[in-house]
C-alpha positions as CSV (number, residue, x, y, z in Angstrom):
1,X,-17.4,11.0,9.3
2,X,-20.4,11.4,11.0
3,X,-20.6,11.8,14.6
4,X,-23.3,9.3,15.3
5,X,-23.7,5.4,13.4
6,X,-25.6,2.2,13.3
7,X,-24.5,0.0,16.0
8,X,-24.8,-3.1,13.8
9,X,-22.7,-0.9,10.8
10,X,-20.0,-0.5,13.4
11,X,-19.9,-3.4,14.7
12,X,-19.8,-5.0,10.9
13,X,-17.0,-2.7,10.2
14,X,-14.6,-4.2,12.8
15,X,-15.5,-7.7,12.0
16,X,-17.7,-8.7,15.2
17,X,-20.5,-10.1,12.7
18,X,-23.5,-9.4,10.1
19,X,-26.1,-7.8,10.8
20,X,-28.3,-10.5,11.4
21,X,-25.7,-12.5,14.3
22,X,-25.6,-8.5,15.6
23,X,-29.6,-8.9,15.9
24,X,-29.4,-12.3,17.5
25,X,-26.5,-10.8,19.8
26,X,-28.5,-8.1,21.0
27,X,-31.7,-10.0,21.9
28,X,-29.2,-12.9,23.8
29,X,-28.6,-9.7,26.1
30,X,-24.5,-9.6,24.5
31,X,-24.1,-6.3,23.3
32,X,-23.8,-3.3,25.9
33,X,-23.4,0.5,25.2
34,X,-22.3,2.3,27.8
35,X,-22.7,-0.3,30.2
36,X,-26.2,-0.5,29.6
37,X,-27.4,-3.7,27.9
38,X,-29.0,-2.8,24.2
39,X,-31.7,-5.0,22.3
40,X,-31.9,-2.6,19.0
41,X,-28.4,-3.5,17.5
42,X,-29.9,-0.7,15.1
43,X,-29.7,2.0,17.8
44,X,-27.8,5.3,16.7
45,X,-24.0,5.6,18.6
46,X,-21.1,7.6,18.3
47,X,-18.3,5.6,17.7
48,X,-15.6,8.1,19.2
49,X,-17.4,8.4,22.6
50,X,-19.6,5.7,23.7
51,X,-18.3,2.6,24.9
52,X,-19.3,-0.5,23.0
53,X,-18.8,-4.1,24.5
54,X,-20.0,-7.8,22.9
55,X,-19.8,-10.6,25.0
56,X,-18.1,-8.9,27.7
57,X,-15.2,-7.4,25.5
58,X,-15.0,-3.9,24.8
59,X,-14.7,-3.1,21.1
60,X,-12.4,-0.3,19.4
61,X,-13.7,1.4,16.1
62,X,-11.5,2.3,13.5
63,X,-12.7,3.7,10.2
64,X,-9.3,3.1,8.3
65,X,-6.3,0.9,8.6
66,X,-2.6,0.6,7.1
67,X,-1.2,-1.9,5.9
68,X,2.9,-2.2,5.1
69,X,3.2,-5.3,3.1
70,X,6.6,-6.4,1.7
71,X,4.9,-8.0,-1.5
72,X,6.9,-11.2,-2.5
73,X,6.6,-12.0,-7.0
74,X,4.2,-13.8,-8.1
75,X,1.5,-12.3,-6.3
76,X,-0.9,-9.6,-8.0
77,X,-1.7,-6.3,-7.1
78,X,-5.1,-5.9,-6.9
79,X,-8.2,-7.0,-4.4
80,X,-9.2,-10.1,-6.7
81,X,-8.0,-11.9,-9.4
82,X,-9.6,-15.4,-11.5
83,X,-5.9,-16.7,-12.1
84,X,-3.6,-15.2,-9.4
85,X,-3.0,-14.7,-5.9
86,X,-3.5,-11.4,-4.7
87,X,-2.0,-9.1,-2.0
88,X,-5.2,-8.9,-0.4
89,X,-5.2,-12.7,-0.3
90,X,-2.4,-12.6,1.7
91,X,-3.8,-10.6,4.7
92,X,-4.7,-12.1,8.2
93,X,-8.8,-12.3,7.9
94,X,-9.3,-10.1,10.6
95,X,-8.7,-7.1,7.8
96,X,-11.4,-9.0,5.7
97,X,-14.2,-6.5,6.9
98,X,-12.1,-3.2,6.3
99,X,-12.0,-3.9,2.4
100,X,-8.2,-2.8,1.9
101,X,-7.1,-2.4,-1.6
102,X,-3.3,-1.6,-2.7
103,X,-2.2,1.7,-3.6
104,X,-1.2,1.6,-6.9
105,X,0.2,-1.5,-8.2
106,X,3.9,-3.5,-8.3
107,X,4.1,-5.9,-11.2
108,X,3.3,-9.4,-10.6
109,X,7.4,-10.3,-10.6
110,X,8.1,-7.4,-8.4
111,X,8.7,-6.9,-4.6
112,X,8.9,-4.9,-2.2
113,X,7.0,-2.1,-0.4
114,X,3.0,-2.0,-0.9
115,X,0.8,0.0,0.8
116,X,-2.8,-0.9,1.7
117,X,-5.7,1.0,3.1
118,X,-9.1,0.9,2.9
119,X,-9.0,5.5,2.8
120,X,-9.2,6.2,-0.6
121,X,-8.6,10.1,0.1
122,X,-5.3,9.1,1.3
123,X,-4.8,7.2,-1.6
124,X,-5.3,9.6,-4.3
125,X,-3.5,12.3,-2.8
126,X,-0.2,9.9,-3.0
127,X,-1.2,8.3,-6.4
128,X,-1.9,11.7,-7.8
129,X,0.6,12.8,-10.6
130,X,0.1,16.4,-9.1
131,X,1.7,15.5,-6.2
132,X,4.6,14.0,-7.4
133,X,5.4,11.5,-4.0
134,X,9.1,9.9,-4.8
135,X,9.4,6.3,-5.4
136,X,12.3,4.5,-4.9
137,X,13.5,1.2,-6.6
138,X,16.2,-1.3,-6.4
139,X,17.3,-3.2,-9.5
140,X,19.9,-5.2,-11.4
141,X,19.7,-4.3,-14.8
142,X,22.0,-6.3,-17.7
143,X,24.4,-5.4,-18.2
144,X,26.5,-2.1,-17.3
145,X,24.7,0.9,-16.4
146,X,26.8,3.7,-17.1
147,X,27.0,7.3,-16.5
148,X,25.6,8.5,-19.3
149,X,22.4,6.5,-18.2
150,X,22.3,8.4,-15.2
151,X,22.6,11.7,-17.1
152,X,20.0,10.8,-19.7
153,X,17.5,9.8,-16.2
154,X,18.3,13.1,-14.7
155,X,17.2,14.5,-18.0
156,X,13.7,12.1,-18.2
157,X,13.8,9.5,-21.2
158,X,10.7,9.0,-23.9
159,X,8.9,5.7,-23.6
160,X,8.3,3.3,-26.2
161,X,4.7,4.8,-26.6
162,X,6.2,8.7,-26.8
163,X,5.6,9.5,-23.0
164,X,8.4,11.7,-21.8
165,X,9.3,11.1,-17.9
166,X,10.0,13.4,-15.5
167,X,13.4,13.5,-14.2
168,X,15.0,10.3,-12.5
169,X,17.7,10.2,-9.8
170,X,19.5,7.2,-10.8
171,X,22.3,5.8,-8.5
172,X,24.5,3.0,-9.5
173,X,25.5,1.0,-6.5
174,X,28.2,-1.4,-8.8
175,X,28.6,-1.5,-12.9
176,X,28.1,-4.5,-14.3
177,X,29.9,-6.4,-16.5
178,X,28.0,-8.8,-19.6
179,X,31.6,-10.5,-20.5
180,X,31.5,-12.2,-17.4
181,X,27.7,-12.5,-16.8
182,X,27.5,-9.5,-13.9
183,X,24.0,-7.3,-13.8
184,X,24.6,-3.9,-12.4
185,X,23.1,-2.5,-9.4
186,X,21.1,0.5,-8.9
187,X,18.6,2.7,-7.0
188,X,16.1,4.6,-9.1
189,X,13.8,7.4,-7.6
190,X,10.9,8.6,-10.1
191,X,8.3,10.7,-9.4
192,X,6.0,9.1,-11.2
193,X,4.0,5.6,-11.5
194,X,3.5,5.2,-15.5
195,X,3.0,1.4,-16.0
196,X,6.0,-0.6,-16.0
197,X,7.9,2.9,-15.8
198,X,11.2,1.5,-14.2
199,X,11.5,-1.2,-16.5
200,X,10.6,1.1,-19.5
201,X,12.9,3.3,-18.6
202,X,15.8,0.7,-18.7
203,X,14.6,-0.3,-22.4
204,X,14.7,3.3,-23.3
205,X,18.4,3.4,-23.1
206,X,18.8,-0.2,-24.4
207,X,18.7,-2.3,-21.3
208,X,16.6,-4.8,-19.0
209,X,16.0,-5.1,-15.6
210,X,15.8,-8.6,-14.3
211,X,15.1,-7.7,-10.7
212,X,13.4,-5.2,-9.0
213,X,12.3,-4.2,-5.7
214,X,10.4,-0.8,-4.7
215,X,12.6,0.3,-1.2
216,X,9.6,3.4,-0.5
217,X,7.4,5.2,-1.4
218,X,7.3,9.0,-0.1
219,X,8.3,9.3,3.7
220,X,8.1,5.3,3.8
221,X,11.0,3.1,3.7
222,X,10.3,-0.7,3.7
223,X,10.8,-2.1,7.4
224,X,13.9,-4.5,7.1
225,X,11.9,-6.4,9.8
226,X,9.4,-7.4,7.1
227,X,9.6,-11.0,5.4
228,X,8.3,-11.1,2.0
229,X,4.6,-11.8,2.3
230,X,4.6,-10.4,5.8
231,X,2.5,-7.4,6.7
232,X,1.8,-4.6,9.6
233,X,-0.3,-2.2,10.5
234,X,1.9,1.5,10.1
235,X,2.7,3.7,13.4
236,X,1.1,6.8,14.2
237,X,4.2,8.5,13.0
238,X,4.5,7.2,9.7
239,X,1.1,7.8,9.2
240,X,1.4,11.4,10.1
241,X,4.4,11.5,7.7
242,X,2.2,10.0,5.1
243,X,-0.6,12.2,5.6
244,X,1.6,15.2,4.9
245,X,3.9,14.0,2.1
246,X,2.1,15.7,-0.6
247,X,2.0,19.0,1.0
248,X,5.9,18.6,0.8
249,X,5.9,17.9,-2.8
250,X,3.5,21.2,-3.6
């Protein structure tokens, strides 16, 4: 980033107003810089070091922002959607001006951890098949899932369309049992994000999942804290974590 900015394109940014209330702002005498009151909400700034205030409170710039979302079903990953509800829709409007999308995507009738950001470096380096970041799943899958599942995971599995998966750590938490109408339990860490992968993978060795839940995604568990639909900002230590979980995967 640049050291210096607009004024009204930083102010934009963090959701104080267009451009044009900025305008109106300055000339009402309500924007200061510095401590010095400013009519040109045009006027070039540096975020890091000067000290921006509108109507007598003092503003803090961020470029990028986390998001942790646990993302209930029926809601769609993606910014927009004609039919759906989307993950984005379900964000507090004070994110509105920071333009958040998802990194990568959870099926419509699948929860769990999401990630959003609005840093798109950040989110290439973890959706990058290069990197391999580690993925981790919950599901209950009809009916038993047996040890020769988990052998045939550790090995990868072909997909339906001839894709060969990496390797797959499957663990089976309880065996399920179809006589008396029992799914099985499992955690599932891939290292990969092939659509529908988890639920491909199942089909591959002749069974379905009929729940499923991502638990994290790299250095990232899910906060238990989290409701479904419920979002928050990450800490500065899991974002360091993040930051440097593909240089772990190298």
């Amino acid at each position: 980033m640049k050291q210096t900015q607009r004024l009204d394109k930083i102010l934009a940014h963090v959701g104080v107003g267009s451009r044009s209330e900025l305008k109106r702002l300055a000339k009402e005498g309500a924007i200061y810089v510095n401590g010095v009151k400013i009519k040109d909400s045009g006027m070039q700034v540096n975020p890091d070091k000067d000290i921006i205030a509108v109507n007598g409170e003092t503003v803090t710039y961020r470029e990028f922002i986390y998001l942790m979302m646990n993302k209930p079903q029926g809601v769609v990953s993606a910014t927009e959607d004609n039919r759906d509800q989307t993950v984005v829709d379900l964000l507090d409007e004070a994110y509105a001006p920071f333009e958040v999308f998802p990194v990568g995507r959870l099926d419509k009738d699948t929860e769990g951890f999401l990630l959003l950001t609005n840093d798109g470096k950040l989110a290439h380096n973890l959706l990058s098949p290069r990197k391999h970041v580690p993925k981790t799943y919950f599901a209950k899958v009809e009916w038993a899932v047996t040890e020769e599942d988990r052998e045939a995971f550790a090995q990868g599995v072909t997909l339906d369309d001839g894709y060969e998966t990496l390797p797959g750590i499957l663990t089976i938490l309880t065996s399920g049992n179809e006589s008396e109408g029992v799914p099985s339990e499992i955690e599932l860490t891939i290292m990969e994000g092939k659509f529908h992968q988890v639920k491909r993978m199942f089909q591959a060795v002749g069974k379905q999942v009929v729940f499923l839940k991502r638990l994290s995604m790299g250095p990232l568990a899910l906060d238990p804290a989290l409701a479904l639909g419920q979002v928050r900002e990450l800490s500065e230590e899991e974002l360091h974590a993040l930051r440097h979980a593909h240089e772990a995967q190298k």
